[in-house]
Structure formats: C-alpha cells, structure tokens
DSSP file (Angstrom, degrees, kcal/mol; ACC not computed):
  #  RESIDUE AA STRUCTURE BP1 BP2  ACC     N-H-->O    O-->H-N    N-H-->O    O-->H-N    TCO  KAPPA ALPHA  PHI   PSI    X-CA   Y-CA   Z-CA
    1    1 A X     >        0   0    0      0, 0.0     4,-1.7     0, 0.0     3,-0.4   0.000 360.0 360.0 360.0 -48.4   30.4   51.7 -140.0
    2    2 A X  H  >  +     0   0    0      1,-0.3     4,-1.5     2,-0.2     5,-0.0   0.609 360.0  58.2 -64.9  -1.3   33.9   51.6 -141.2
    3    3 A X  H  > S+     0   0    0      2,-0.2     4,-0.7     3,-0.1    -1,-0.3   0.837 102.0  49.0 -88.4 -46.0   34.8   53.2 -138.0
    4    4 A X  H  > S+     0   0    0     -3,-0.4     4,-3.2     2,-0.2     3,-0.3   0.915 112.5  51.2 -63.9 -47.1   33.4   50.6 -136.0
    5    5 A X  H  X S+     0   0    0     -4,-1.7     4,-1.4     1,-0.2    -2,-0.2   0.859 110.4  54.4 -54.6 -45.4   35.5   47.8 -138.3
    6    6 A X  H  X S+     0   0    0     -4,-1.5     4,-0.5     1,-0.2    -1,-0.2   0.532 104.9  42.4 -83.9  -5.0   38.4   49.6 -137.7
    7    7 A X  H  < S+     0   0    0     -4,-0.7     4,-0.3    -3,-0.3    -2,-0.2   0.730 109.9  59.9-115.7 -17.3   38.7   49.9 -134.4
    8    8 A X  H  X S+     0   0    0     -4,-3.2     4,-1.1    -5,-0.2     3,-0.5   0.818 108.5  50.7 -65.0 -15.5   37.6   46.2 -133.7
    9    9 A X  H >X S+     0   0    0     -4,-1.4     4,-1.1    -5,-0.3     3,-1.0   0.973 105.0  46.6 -56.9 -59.2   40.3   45.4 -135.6
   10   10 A X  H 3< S+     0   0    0     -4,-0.5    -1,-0.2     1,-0.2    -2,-0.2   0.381 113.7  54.3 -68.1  -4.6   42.5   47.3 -134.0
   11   11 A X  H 34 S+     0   0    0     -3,-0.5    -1,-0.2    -4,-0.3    -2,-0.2   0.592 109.5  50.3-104.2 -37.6   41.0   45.8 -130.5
   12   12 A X  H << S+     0   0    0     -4,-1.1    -2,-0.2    -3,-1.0    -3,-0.1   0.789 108.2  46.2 -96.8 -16.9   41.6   42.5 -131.8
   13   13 A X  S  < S+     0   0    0     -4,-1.1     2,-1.2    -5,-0.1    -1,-0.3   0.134  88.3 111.7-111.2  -5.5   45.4   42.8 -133.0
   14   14 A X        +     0   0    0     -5,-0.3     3,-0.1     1,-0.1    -3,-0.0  -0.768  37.2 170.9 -76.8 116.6   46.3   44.5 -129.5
   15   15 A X    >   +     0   0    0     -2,-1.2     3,-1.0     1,-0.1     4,-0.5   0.086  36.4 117.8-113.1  15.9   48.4   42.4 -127.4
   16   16 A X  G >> S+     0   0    0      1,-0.2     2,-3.4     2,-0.1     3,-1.1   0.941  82.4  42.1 -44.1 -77.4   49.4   44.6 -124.6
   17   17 A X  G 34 S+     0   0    0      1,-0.3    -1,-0.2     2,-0.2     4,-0.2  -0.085  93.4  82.4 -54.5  26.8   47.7   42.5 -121.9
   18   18 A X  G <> S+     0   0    0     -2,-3.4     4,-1.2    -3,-1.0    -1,-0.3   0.619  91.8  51.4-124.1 -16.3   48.7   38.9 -123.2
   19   19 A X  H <>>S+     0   0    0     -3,-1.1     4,-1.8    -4,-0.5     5,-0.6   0.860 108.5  45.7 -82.7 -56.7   52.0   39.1 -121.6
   20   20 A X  H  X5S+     0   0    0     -4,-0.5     4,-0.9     1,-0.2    -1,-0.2   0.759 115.5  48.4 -54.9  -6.6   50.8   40.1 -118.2
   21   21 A X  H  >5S+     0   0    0     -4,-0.2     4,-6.8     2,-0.2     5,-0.3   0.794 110.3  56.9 -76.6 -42.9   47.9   37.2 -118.4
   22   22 A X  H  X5S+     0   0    0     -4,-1.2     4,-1.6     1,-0.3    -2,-0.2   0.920 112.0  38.4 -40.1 -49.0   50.9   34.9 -119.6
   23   23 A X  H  X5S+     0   0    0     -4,-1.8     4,-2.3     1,-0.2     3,-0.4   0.872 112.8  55.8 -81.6 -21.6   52.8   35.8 -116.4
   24   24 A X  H  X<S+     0   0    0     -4,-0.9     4,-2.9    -5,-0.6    -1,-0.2   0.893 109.7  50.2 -33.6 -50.0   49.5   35.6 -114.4
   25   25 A X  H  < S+     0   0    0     -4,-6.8    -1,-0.2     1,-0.2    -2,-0.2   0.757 115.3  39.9 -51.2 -44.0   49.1   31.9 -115.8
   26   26 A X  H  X S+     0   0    0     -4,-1.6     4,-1.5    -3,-0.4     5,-0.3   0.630 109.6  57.6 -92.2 -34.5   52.4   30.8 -114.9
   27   27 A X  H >X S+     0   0    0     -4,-2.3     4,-2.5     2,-0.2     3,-0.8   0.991 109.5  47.9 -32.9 -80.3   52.5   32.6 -111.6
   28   28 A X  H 3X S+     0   0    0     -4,-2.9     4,-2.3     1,-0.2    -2,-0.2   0.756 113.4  49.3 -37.7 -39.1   49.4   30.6 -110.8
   29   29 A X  H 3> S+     0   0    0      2,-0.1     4,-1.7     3,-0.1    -1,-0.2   0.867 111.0  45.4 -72.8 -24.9   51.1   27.3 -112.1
   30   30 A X  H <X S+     0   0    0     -4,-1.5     4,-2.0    -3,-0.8    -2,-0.2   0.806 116.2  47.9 -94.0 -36.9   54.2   27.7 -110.2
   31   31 A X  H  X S+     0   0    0     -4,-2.5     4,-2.9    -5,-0.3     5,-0.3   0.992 111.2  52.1 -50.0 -72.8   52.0   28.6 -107.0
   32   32 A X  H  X S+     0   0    0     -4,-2.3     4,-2.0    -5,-0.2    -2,-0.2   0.903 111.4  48.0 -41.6 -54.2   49.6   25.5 -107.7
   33   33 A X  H  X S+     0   0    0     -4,-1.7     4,-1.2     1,-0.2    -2,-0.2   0.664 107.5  49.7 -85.0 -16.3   52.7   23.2 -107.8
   34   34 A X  H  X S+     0   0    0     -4,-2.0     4,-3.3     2,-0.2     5,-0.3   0.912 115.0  55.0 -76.0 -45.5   54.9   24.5 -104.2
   35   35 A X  H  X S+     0   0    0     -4,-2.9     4,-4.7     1,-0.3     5,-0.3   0.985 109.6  40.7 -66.7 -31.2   51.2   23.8 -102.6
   36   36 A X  H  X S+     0   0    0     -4,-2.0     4,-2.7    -5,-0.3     5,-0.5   0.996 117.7  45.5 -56.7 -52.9   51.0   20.5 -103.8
   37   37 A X  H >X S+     0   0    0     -4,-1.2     4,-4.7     2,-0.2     3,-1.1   0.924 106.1  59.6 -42.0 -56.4   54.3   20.0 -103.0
   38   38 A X  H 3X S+     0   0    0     -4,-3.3     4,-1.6     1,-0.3    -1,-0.2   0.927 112.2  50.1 -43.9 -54.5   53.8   21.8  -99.3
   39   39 A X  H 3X S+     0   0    0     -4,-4.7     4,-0.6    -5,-0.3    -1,-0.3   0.614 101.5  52.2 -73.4  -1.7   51.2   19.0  -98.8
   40   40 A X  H XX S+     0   0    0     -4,-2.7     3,-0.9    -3,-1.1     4,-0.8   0.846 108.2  48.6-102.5 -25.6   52.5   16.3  -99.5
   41   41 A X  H >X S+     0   0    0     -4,-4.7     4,-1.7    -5,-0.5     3,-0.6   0.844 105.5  56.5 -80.6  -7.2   55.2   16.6  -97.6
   42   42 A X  H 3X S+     0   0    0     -4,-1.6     4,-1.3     2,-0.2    -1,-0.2   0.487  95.3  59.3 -65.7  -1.5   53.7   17.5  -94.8
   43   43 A X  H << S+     0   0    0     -3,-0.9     4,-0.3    -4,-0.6    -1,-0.2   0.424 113.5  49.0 -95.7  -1.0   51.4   14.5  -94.6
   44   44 A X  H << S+     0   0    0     -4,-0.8     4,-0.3    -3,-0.6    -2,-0.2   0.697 109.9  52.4 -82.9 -28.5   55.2   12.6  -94.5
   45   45 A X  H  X S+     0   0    0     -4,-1.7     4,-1.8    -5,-0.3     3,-0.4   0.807 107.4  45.4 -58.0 -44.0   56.3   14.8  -92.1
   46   46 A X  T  < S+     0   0    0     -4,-1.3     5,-0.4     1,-0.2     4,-0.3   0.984 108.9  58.4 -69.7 -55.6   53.6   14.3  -89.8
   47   47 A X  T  4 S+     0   0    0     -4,-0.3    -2,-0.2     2,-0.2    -1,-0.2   0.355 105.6  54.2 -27.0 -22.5   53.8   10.5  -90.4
   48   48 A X  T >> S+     0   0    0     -3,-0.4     4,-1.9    -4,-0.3     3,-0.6   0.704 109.5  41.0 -66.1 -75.9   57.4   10.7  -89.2
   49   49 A X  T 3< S+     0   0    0     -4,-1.8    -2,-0.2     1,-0.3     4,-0.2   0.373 110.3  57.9 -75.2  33.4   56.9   12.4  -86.0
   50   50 A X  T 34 S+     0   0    0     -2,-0.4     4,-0.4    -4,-0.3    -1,-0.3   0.498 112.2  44.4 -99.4 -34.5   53.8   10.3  -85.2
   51   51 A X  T X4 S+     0   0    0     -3,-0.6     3,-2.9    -5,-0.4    -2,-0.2   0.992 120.6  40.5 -60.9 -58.0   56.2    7.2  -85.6
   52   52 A X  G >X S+     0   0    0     -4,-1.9     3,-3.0     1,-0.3     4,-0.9   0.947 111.3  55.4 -49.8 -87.4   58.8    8.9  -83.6
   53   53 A X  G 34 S+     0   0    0      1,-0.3    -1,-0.3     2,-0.2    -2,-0.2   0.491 113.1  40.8  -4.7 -22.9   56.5   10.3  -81.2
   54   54 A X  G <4 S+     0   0    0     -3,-2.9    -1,-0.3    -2,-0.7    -2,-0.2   0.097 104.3  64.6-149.9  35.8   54.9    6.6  -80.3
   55   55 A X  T <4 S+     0   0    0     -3,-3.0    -2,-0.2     0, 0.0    -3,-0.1   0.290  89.9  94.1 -84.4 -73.7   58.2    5.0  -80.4
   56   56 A X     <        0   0    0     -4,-0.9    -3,-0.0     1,-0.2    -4,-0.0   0.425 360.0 360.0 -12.5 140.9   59.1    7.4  -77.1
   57   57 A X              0   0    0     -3,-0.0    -1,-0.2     0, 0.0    -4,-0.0   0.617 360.0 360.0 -70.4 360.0   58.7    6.2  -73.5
C-alpha cells in the first residue's frame, strides 16, 4: 500500500509536461488571435475592392 501512496505522490508533484501544455496553450492563443485578425480584415478588404470594383466603368 505504501508503494501505491508513494508513487502517486510522486505522479502528482511531477511537472515535466506543464511546460510543454503551457506552450501548447499559448501557441493555441496566439494562433486563435492572427485568425481572428485574418478575418476580419479580410471582410474589409473585400469591402474595399467591391467599392472599388463598382465604382469602375
């Protein structure tokens, strides 16, 4: 039994794998915020060259 305690312990105070979720996390935020970004300027971008576009002869 004390064998079992002691290595969930030891399970639970290992932190190898919390930095690479960290950078996972942040990846994934920085990812989320260029798409937003990507769309919204492209829905001004199209919105320009449809103005341009039906100003032309």
């Amino acid at each position: 039994m004390s064998k079992l305690i002691a290595r969930s312990t030891g399970f639970l105070r290992d932190d190898h794998g919390v930095t690479s979720i960290e950078y996972a996390l942040l990846g994934s935020l920085i990812a989320m915020a260029i798409f937003g970004t990507v769309v919204t300027l492209g829905e001004s971008v199209q919105g320009m060259y449809e103005r341009i576009a039906g100003k032309m002869p």
